[in-house]
Each structure stands twice: as structure tokens, then as C-alpha cells.
C-alpha positions as CSV (number, residue, x, y, z in Angstrom):
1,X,144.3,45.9,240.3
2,X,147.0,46.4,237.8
3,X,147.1,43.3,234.6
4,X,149.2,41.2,234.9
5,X,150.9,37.9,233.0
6,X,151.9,34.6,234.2
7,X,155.4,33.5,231.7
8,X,157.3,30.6,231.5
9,X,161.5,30.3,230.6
10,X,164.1,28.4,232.1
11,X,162.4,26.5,233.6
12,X,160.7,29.0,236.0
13,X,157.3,30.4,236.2
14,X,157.4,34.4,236.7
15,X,154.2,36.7,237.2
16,X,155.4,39.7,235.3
17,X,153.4,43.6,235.1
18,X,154.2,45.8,232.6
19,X,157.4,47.9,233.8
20,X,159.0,44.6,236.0
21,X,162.4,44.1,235.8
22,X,163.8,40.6,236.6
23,X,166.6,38.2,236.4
24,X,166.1,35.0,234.3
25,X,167.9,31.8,233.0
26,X,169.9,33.0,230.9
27,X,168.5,33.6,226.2
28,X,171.0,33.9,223.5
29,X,170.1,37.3,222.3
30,X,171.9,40.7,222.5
31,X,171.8,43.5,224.8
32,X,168.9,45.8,223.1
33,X,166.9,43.2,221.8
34,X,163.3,42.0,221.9
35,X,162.1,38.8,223.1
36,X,158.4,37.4,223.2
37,X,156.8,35.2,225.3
38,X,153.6,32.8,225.4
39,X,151.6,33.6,228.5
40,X,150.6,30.9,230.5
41,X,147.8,33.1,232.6
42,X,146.4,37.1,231.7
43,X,144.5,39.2,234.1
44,X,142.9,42.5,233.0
45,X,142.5,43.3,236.7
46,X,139.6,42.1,236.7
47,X,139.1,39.0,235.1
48,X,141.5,36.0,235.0
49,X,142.0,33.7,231.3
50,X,144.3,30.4,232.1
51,X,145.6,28.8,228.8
52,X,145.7,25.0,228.5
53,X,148.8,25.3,228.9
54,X,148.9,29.1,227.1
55,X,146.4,31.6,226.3
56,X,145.8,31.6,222.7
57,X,146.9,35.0,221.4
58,X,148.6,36.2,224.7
59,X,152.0,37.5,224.5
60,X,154.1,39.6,226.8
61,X,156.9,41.5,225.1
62,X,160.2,42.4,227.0
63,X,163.6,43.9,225.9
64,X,167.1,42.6,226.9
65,X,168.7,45.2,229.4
66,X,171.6,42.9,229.8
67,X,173.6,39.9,230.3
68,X,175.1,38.9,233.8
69,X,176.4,36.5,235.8
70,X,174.3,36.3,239.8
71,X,175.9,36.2,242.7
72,X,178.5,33.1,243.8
73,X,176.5,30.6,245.8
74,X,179.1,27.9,247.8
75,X,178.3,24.2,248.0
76,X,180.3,22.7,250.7
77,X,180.1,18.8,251.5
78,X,182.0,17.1,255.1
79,X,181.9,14.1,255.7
80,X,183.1,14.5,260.0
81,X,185.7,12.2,261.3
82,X,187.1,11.2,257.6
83,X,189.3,14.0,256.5
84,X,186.3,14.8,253.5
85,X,185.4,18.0,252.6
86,X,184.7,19.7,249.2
87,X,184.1,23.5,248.5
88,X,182.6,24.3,245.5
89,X,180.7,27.7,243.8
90,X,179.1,28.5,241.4
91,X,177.7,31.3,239.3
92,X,174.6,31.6,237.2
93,X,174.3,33.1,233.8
94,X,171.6,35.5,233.6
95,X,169.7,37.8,231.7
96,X,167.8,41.0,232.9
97,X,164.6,41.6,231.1
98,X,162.2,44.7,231.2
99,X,158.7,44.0,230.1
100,X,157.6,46.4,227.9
101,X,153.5,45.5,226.8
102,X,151.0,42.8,227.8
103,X,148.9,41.6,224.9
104,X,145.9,39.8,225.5
């Protein structure tokens, strides 16, 4: 078993290992840069620690590889028989991380 972190943003609960590359809600930072987060769960592989709500001293560092926009999702609303429909879509802001270190 590899470690592995359990991290919190936007939202969204993510179990991230070091070398993971994933879409999140969208951070105000540069391309480049290096963001931090509190974990809320560490494993070593072998042994699990669960913060109340974050594991004191637990951080898992990641870098920025860029900012994007995900793919167009439609919303479409009818209403049958009434002459009602509504087409709608929408894009999400995102932000690809890489995680670079788990620090327990």
C-alpha cells in the first residue's frame, strides 16, 4: 500500500497520492505556484490517523499546472403540452493540481 491523504477544497473531498493529478474548484493562484492543504485523513500504508476535523501537522503540497474551464454540461427544462422549454450550459472554472509531497 502506497500513503495516501484525504483533502478538502471546494467543497469536495479528494483522496490524493503523491504524483495525482486532478481537476478542482477553481484557487486564485498562478500557473507555477504552490498551494498547501490541511489533511483531513493520512495513511502511511499501513496505519490510518483521522483529524477531528484535520490531522494536526498533516499537509499535502501540490503545484498549479493550470487554469481551465471543464467540459459544457446542458440543463434543459420542458414543460410538455405548454410551449416551455429552456436550454441552458454551463462551464466550470477549474484548476489542475499535481501533488508533489505528503507530510505527516
Amino acid at each position: 500500500m502506497e500513503a495516501y491523504a484525504v483533502i478538502e477544497t471546494g467543497g469536495k473531498q479528494y483522496r490524493v497520492q503523491q504524483g495525482d493529478v486532478l481537476d478542482i474548484e477553481l484557487l486564485a493562484t498562478d500557473e507555477g505556484a504552490s498551494v498547501e492543504f490541511d489533511a483531513l485523513a493520512v495513511s502511511n500504508g499501513s496505519e490510518l490517523s483521522i483529524g477531528t476535523p484535520v490531522v494536526e501537522g498533516a499537509k499535502v503540497k501540490a503545484s498549479v499546472v493550470e487554469n481551465l474551464r471543464g467540459k459544457k454540461i446542458y440543463s434543459f427544462k420542458k414543460k410538455r403540452r405548454k410551449g416551455y422549454r429552456r436550454k441552458i450550459g454551463h462551464r466550470q472554472e477549474l484548476t489542475k493540481i499535481k501533488v508533489e509531497e505528503i507530510s505527516a
